[in-house]
C-alpha positions in Angstrom: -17.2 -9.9 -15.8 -15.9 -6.5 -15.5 -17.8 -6.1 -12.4 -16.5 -9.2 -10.7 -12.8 -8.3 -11.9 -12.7 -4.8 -10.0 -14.6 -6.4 -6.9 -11.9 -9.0 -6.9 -9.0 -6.1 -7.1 -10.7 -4.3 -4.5 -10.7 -7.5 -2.1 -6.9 -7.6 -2.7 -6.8 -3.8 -1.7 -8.6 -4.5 1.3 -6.4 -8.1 2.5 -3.5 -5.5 1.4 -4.6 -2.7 3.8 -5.1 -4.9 6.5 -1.9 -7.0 6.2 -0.3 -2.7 6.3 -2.2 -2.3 9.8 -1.3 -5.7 11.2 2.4 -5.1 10.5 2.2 -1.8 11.9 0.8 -2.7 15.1 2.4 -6.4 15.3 6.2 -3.3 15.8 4.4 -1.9 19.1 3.4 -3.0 22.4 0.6 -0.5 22.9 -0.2 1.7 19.4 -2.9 3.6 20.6 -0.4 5.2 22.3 1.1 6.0 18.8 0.1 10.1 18.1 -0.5 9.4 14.8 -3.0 6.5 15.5 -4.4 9.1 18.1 -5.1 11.6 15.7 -6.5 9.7 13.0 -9.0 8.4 15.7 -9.8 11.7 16.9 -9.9 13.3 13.6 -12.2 10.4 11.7 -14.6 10.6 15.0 -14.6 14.9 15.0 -15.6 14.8 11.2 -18.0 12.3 11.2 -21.8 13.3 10.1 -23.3 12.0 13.6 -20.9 14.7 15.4 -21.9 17.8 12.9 -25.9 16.6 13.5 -25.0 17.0 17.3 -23.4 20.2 17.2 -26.1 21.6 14.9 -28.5 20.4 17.4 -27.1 22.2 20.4 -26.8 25.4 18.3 -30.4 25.2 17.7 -31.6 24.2 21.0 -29.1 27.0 23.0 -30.5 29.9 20.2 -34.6 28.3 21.3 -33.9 28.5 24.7 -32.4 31.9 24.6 -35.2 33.6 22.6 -38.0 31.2 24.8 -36.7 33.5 28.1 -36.2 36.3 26.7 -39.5 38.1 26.6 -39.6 37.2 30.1 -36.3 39.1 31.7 -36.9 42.3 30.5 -33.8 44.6 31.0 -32.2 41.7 31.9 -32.6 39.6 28.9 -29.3 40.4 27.1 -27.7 39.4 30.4 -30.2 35.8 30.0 -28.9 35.5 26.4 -25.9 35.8 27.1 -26.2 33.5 30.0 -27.8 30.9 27.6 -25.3 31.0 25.0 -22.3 30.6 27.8 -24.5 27.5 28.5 -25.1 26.5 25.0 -21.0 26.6 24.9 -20.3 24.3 28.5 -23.6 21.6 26.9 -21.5 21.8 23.4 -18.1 21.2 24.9 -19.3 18.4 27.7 -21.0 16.9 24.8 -18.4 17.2 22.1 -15.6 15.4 24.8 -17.9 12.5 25.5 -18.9 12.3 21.9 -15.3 12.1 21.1 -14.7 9.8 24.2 -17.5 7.3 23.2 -15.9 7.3 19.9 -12.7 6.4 20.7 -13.6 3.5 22.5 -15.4 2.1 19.8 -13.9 -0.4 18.1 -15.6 -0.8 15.1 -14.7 3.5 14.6 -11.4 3.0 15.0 -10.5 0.3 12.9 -12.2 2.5 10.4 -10.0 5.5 11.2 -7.2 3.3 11.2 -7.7 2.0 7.9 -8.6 5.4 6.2 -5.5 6.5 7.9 -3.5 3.6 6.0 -5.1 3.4 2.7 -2.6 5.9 0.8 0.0 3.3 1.6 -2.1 0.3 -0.7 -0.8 0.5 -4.2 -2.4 -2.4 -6.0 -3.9 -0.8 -8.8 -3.6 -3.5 -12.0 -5.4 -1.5 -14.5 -2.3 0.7 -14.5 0.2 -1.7 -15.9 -0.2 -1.1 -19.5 2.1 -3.9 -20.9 -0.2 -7.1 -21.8 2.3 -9.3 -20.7 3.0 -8.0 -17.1 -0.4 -7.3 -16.4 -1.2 -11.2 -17.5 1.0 -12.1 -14.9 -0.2 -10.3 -12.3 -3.6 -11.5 -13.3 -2.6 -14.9 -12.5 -1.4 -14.1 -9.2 -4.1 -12.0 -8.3 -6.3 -15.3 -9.5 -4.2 -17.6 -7.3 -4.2 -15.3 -4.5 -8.0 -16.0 -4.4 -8.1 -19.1 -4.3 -5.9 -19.4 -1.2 -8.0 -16.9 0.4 -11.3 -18.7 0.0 -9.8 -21.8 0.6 -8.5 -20.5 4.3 -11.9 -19.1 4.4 -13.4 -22.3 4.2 -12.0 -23.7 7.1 -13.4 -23.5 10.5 -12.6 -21.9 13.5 -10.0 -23.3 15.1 -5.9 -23.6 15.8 -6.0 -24.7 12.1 -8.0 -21.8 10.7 -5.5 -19.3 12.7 -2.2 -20.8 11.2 -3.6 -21.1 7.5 -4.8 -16.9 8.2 -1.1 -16.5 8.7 0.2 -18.2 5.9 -2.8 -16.5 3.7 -1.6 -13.4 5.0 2.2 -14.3 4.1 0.3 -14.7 0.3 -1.0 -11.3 0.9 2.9 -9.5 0.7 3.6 -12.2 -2.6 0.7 -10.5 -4.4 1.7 -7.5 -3.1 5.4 -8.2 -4.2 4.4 -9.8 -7.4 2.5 -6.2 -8.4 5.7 -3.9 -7.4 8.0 -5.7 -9.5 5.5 -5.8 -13.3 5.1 -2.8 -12.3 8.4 -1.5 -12.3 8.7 -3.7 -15.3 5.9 -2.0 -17.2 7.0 1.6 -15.9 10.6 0.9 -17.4 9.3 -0.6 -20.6 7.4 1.9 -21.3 10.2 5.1 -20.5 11.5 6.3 -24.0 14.4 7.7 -23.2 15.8 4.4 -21.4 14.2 2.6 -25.3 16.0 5.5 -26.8 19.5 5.4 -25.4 19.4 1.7 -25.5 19.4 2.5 -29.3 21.6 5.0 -29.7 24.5 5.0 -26.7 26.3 2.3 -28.5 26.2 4.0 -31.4 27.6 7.4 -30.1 30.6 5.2 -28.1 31.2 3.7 -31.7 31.5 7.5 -33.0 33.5 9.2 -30.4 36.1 5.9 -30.5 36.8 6.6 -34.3 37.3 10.3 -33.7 39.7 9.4 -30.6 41.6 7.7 -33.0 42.1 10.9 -35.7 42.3 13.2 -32.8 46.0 14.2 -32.4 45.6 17.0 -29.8 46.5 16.0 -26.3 43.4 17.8 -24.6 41.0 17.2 -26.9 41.9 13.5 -26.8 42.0 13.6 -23.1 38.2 14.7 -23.1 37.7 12.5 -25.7 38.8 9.7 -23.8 36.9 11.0 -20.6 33.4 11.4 -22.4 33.9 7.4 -23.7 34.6 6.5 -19.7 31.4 8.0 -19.1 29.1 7.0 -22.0 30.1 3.3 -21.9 29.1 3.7 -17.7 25.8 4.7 -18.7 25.5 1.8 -21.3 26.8 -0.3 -18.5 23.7 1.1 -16.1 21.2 0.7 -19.2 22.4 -2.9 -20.0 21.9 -3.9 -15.9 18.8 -2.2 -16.4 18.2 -4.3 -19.5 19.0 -7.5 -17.8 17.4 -7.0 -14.5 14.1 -6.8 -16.2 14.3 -10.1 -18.2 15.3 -11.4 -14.5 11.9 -9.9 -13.7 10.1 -11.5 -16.3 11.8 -14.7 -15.4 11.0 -15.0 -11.8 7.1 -13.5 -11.9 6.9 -16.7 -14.3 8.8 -18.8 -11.3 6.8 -17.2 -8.5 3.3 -17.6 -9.8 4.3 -21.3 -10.9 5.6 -21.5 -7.0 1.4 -20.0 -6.0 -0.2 -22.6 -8.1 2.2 -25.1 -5.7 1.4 -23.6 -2.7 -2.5 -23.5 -3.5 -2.0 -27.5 -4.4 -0.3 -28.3 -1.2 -2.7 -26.0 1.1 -5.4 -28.0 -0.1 -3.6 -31.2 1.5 -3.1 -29.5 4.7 -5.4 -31.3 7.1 -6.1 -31.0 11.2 -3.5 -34.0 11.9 -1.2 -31.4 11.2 -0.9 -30.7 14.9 2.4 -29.1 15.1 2.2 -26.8 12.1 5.4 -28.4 10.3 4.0 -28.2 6.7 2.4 -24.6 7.3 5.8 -23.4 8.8 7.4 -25.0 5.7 5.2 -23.2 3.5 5.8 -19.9 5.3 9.2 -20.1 4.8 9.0 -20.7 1.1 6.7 -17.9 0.8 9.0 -15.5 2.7 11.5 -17.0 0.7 9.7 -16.0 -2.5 8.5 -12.4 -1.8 11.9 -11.8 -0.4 13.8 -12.5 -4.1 11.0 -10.3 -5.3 11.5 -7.1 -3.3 15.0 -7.8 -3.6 15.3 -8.0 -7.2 12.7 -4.8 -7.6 15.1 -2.7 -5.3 18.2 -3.8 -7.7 16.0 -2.1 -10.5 14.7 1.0 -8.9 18.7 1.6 -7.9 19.9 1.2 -11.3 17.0 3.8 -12.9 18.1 5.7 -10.4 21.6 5.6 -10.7 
């Protein structure tokens, strides 16, 4: 069961990484032209093993053919070695170019490069979310999530095949969106010093307010009064906090309610839906969804910042 669980999270990490790239390039008309795409292409194709076989090779065949001629140029065979090895260095550089060349061109290589290049970017990582109750949720989702994907799977080739990939990859940024915000939820749960001012802010404002009222010098009362200004701020920031993340816990339980729908109703998608009304429909609401999600995970990450 284990097993299947992390091959499952790793198919997610892989639709994830591939939704990344499909973005990236779906922003420009031509990105090979892009230097960094370049360069990962260029770098993934220099260090692969095939290219450190053929270099080794033509180190070893240039040192053969040096020492094979040697014995028979007498005085002249320092000037036939190094003859050989200027040889060995025009093979090794025509060779590395159309190695590098070949490479680039090949398809199957550079999707590879490209994906190495944008796996830092995946972070769906569910064993990470320590809470029980956030990592249930994202669970869920992630158990949704593969339904619709071997659902759309299912379906020939075709027009129909093509839309329902769009609107799986559209599922792709909810999961995606789903993880960010239990995570933030988990990650601010679990920070003691937001659990420990929480507890004990109210308190100190409570405190200072009874000394502001015994306090009869001017200047002290003044700072007083300006330290109460700033602790019930920061209360302010830690209630938002506070009430942001039951909003969290609120709408994970609306959005993956919202996937179980949208698994129902792709399931009564047929072919007679020639113009792609209910799919666009669906698209929307998912956009709709993951939308509320980033939005509401930015509003967190601003307050912990703040």
């Amino acid at each position: 069961m284990p097993s299947a669980r992390r091959e499952l999270e790793q198919r997610a990490q892989e639709a994830i990484l591939n939704s990344i790239i499909k973005n990236y390039k779906k922003q420009r008309n031509d990105w090979l032209k892009e230097p960094p795409i370049r360069k990962a292409v260029l770098l993934y194709s220099f260090f692969r093993p095939a290219n450190a076989v053929m270099i080794a090779s033509i180190i070893v065949l240039s040192g053969c053919a040096a020492f094979m001629i040697f014995p028979f140029l007498g005085v002249a065979g320092l000037a036939g070695l190094a003859v050989a090895g200027l040889g060995g260095l025009f093979l090794f550089a025509l060779a590395e170019l159309l190695f590098l060349y070949l490479n680039f061109k090949n398809e199957d290589l550079h999707a590879q490069a490209v994906a190495d290049m944008f796996k830092p970017q995946v972070e769906f990582d569910p064993k990470q979310i320590k809470d029980k109750e956030m990592n249930d949720k994202v669970d869920k989702a992630l158990e949704y999530w593969a339904l619709i994907d071997n659902s759309v799977e299912k379906v020939p080739e075709g027009v129909l095949r093509d839309r329902l990939e769009n609107t799986g990859d559209e599922v792709t940024h909810w999961l995606q969106a789903v993880y960010n915000l239990a995570e933030r939820v988990d990650k601010y749960r679990d920070n003691e010093v937001v659990k420990r001012d929480l507890k004990n802010v109210p308190l100190v404002i409570v405190d200072l307010k009874k000394k502001l009222t015994k306090e009869d010098d001017p200047e002290v009362r003044q700072q007083l009064e300006k330290t109460i200004a700033d602790r019930e701020r920061q209360l302010q920031t830690l209630q938002n906090l506070e009430n942001n993340m039951e909003k969290a816990q609120y709408q994970l339980d609306s959005t993956i309610s919202s996937l179980g729908t949208i698994y129902s109703q792709l399931l009564l998608v047929g072919s007679k839906d020639e113009s792609g009304s209910k799919l666009n429909r669906l698209q929307e609401e998912i956009s709709d969804q993951v939308h509320q999600l980033k939005d509401l995970t930015e509003a967190m990450d601003e307050v912990y910042s703040y």
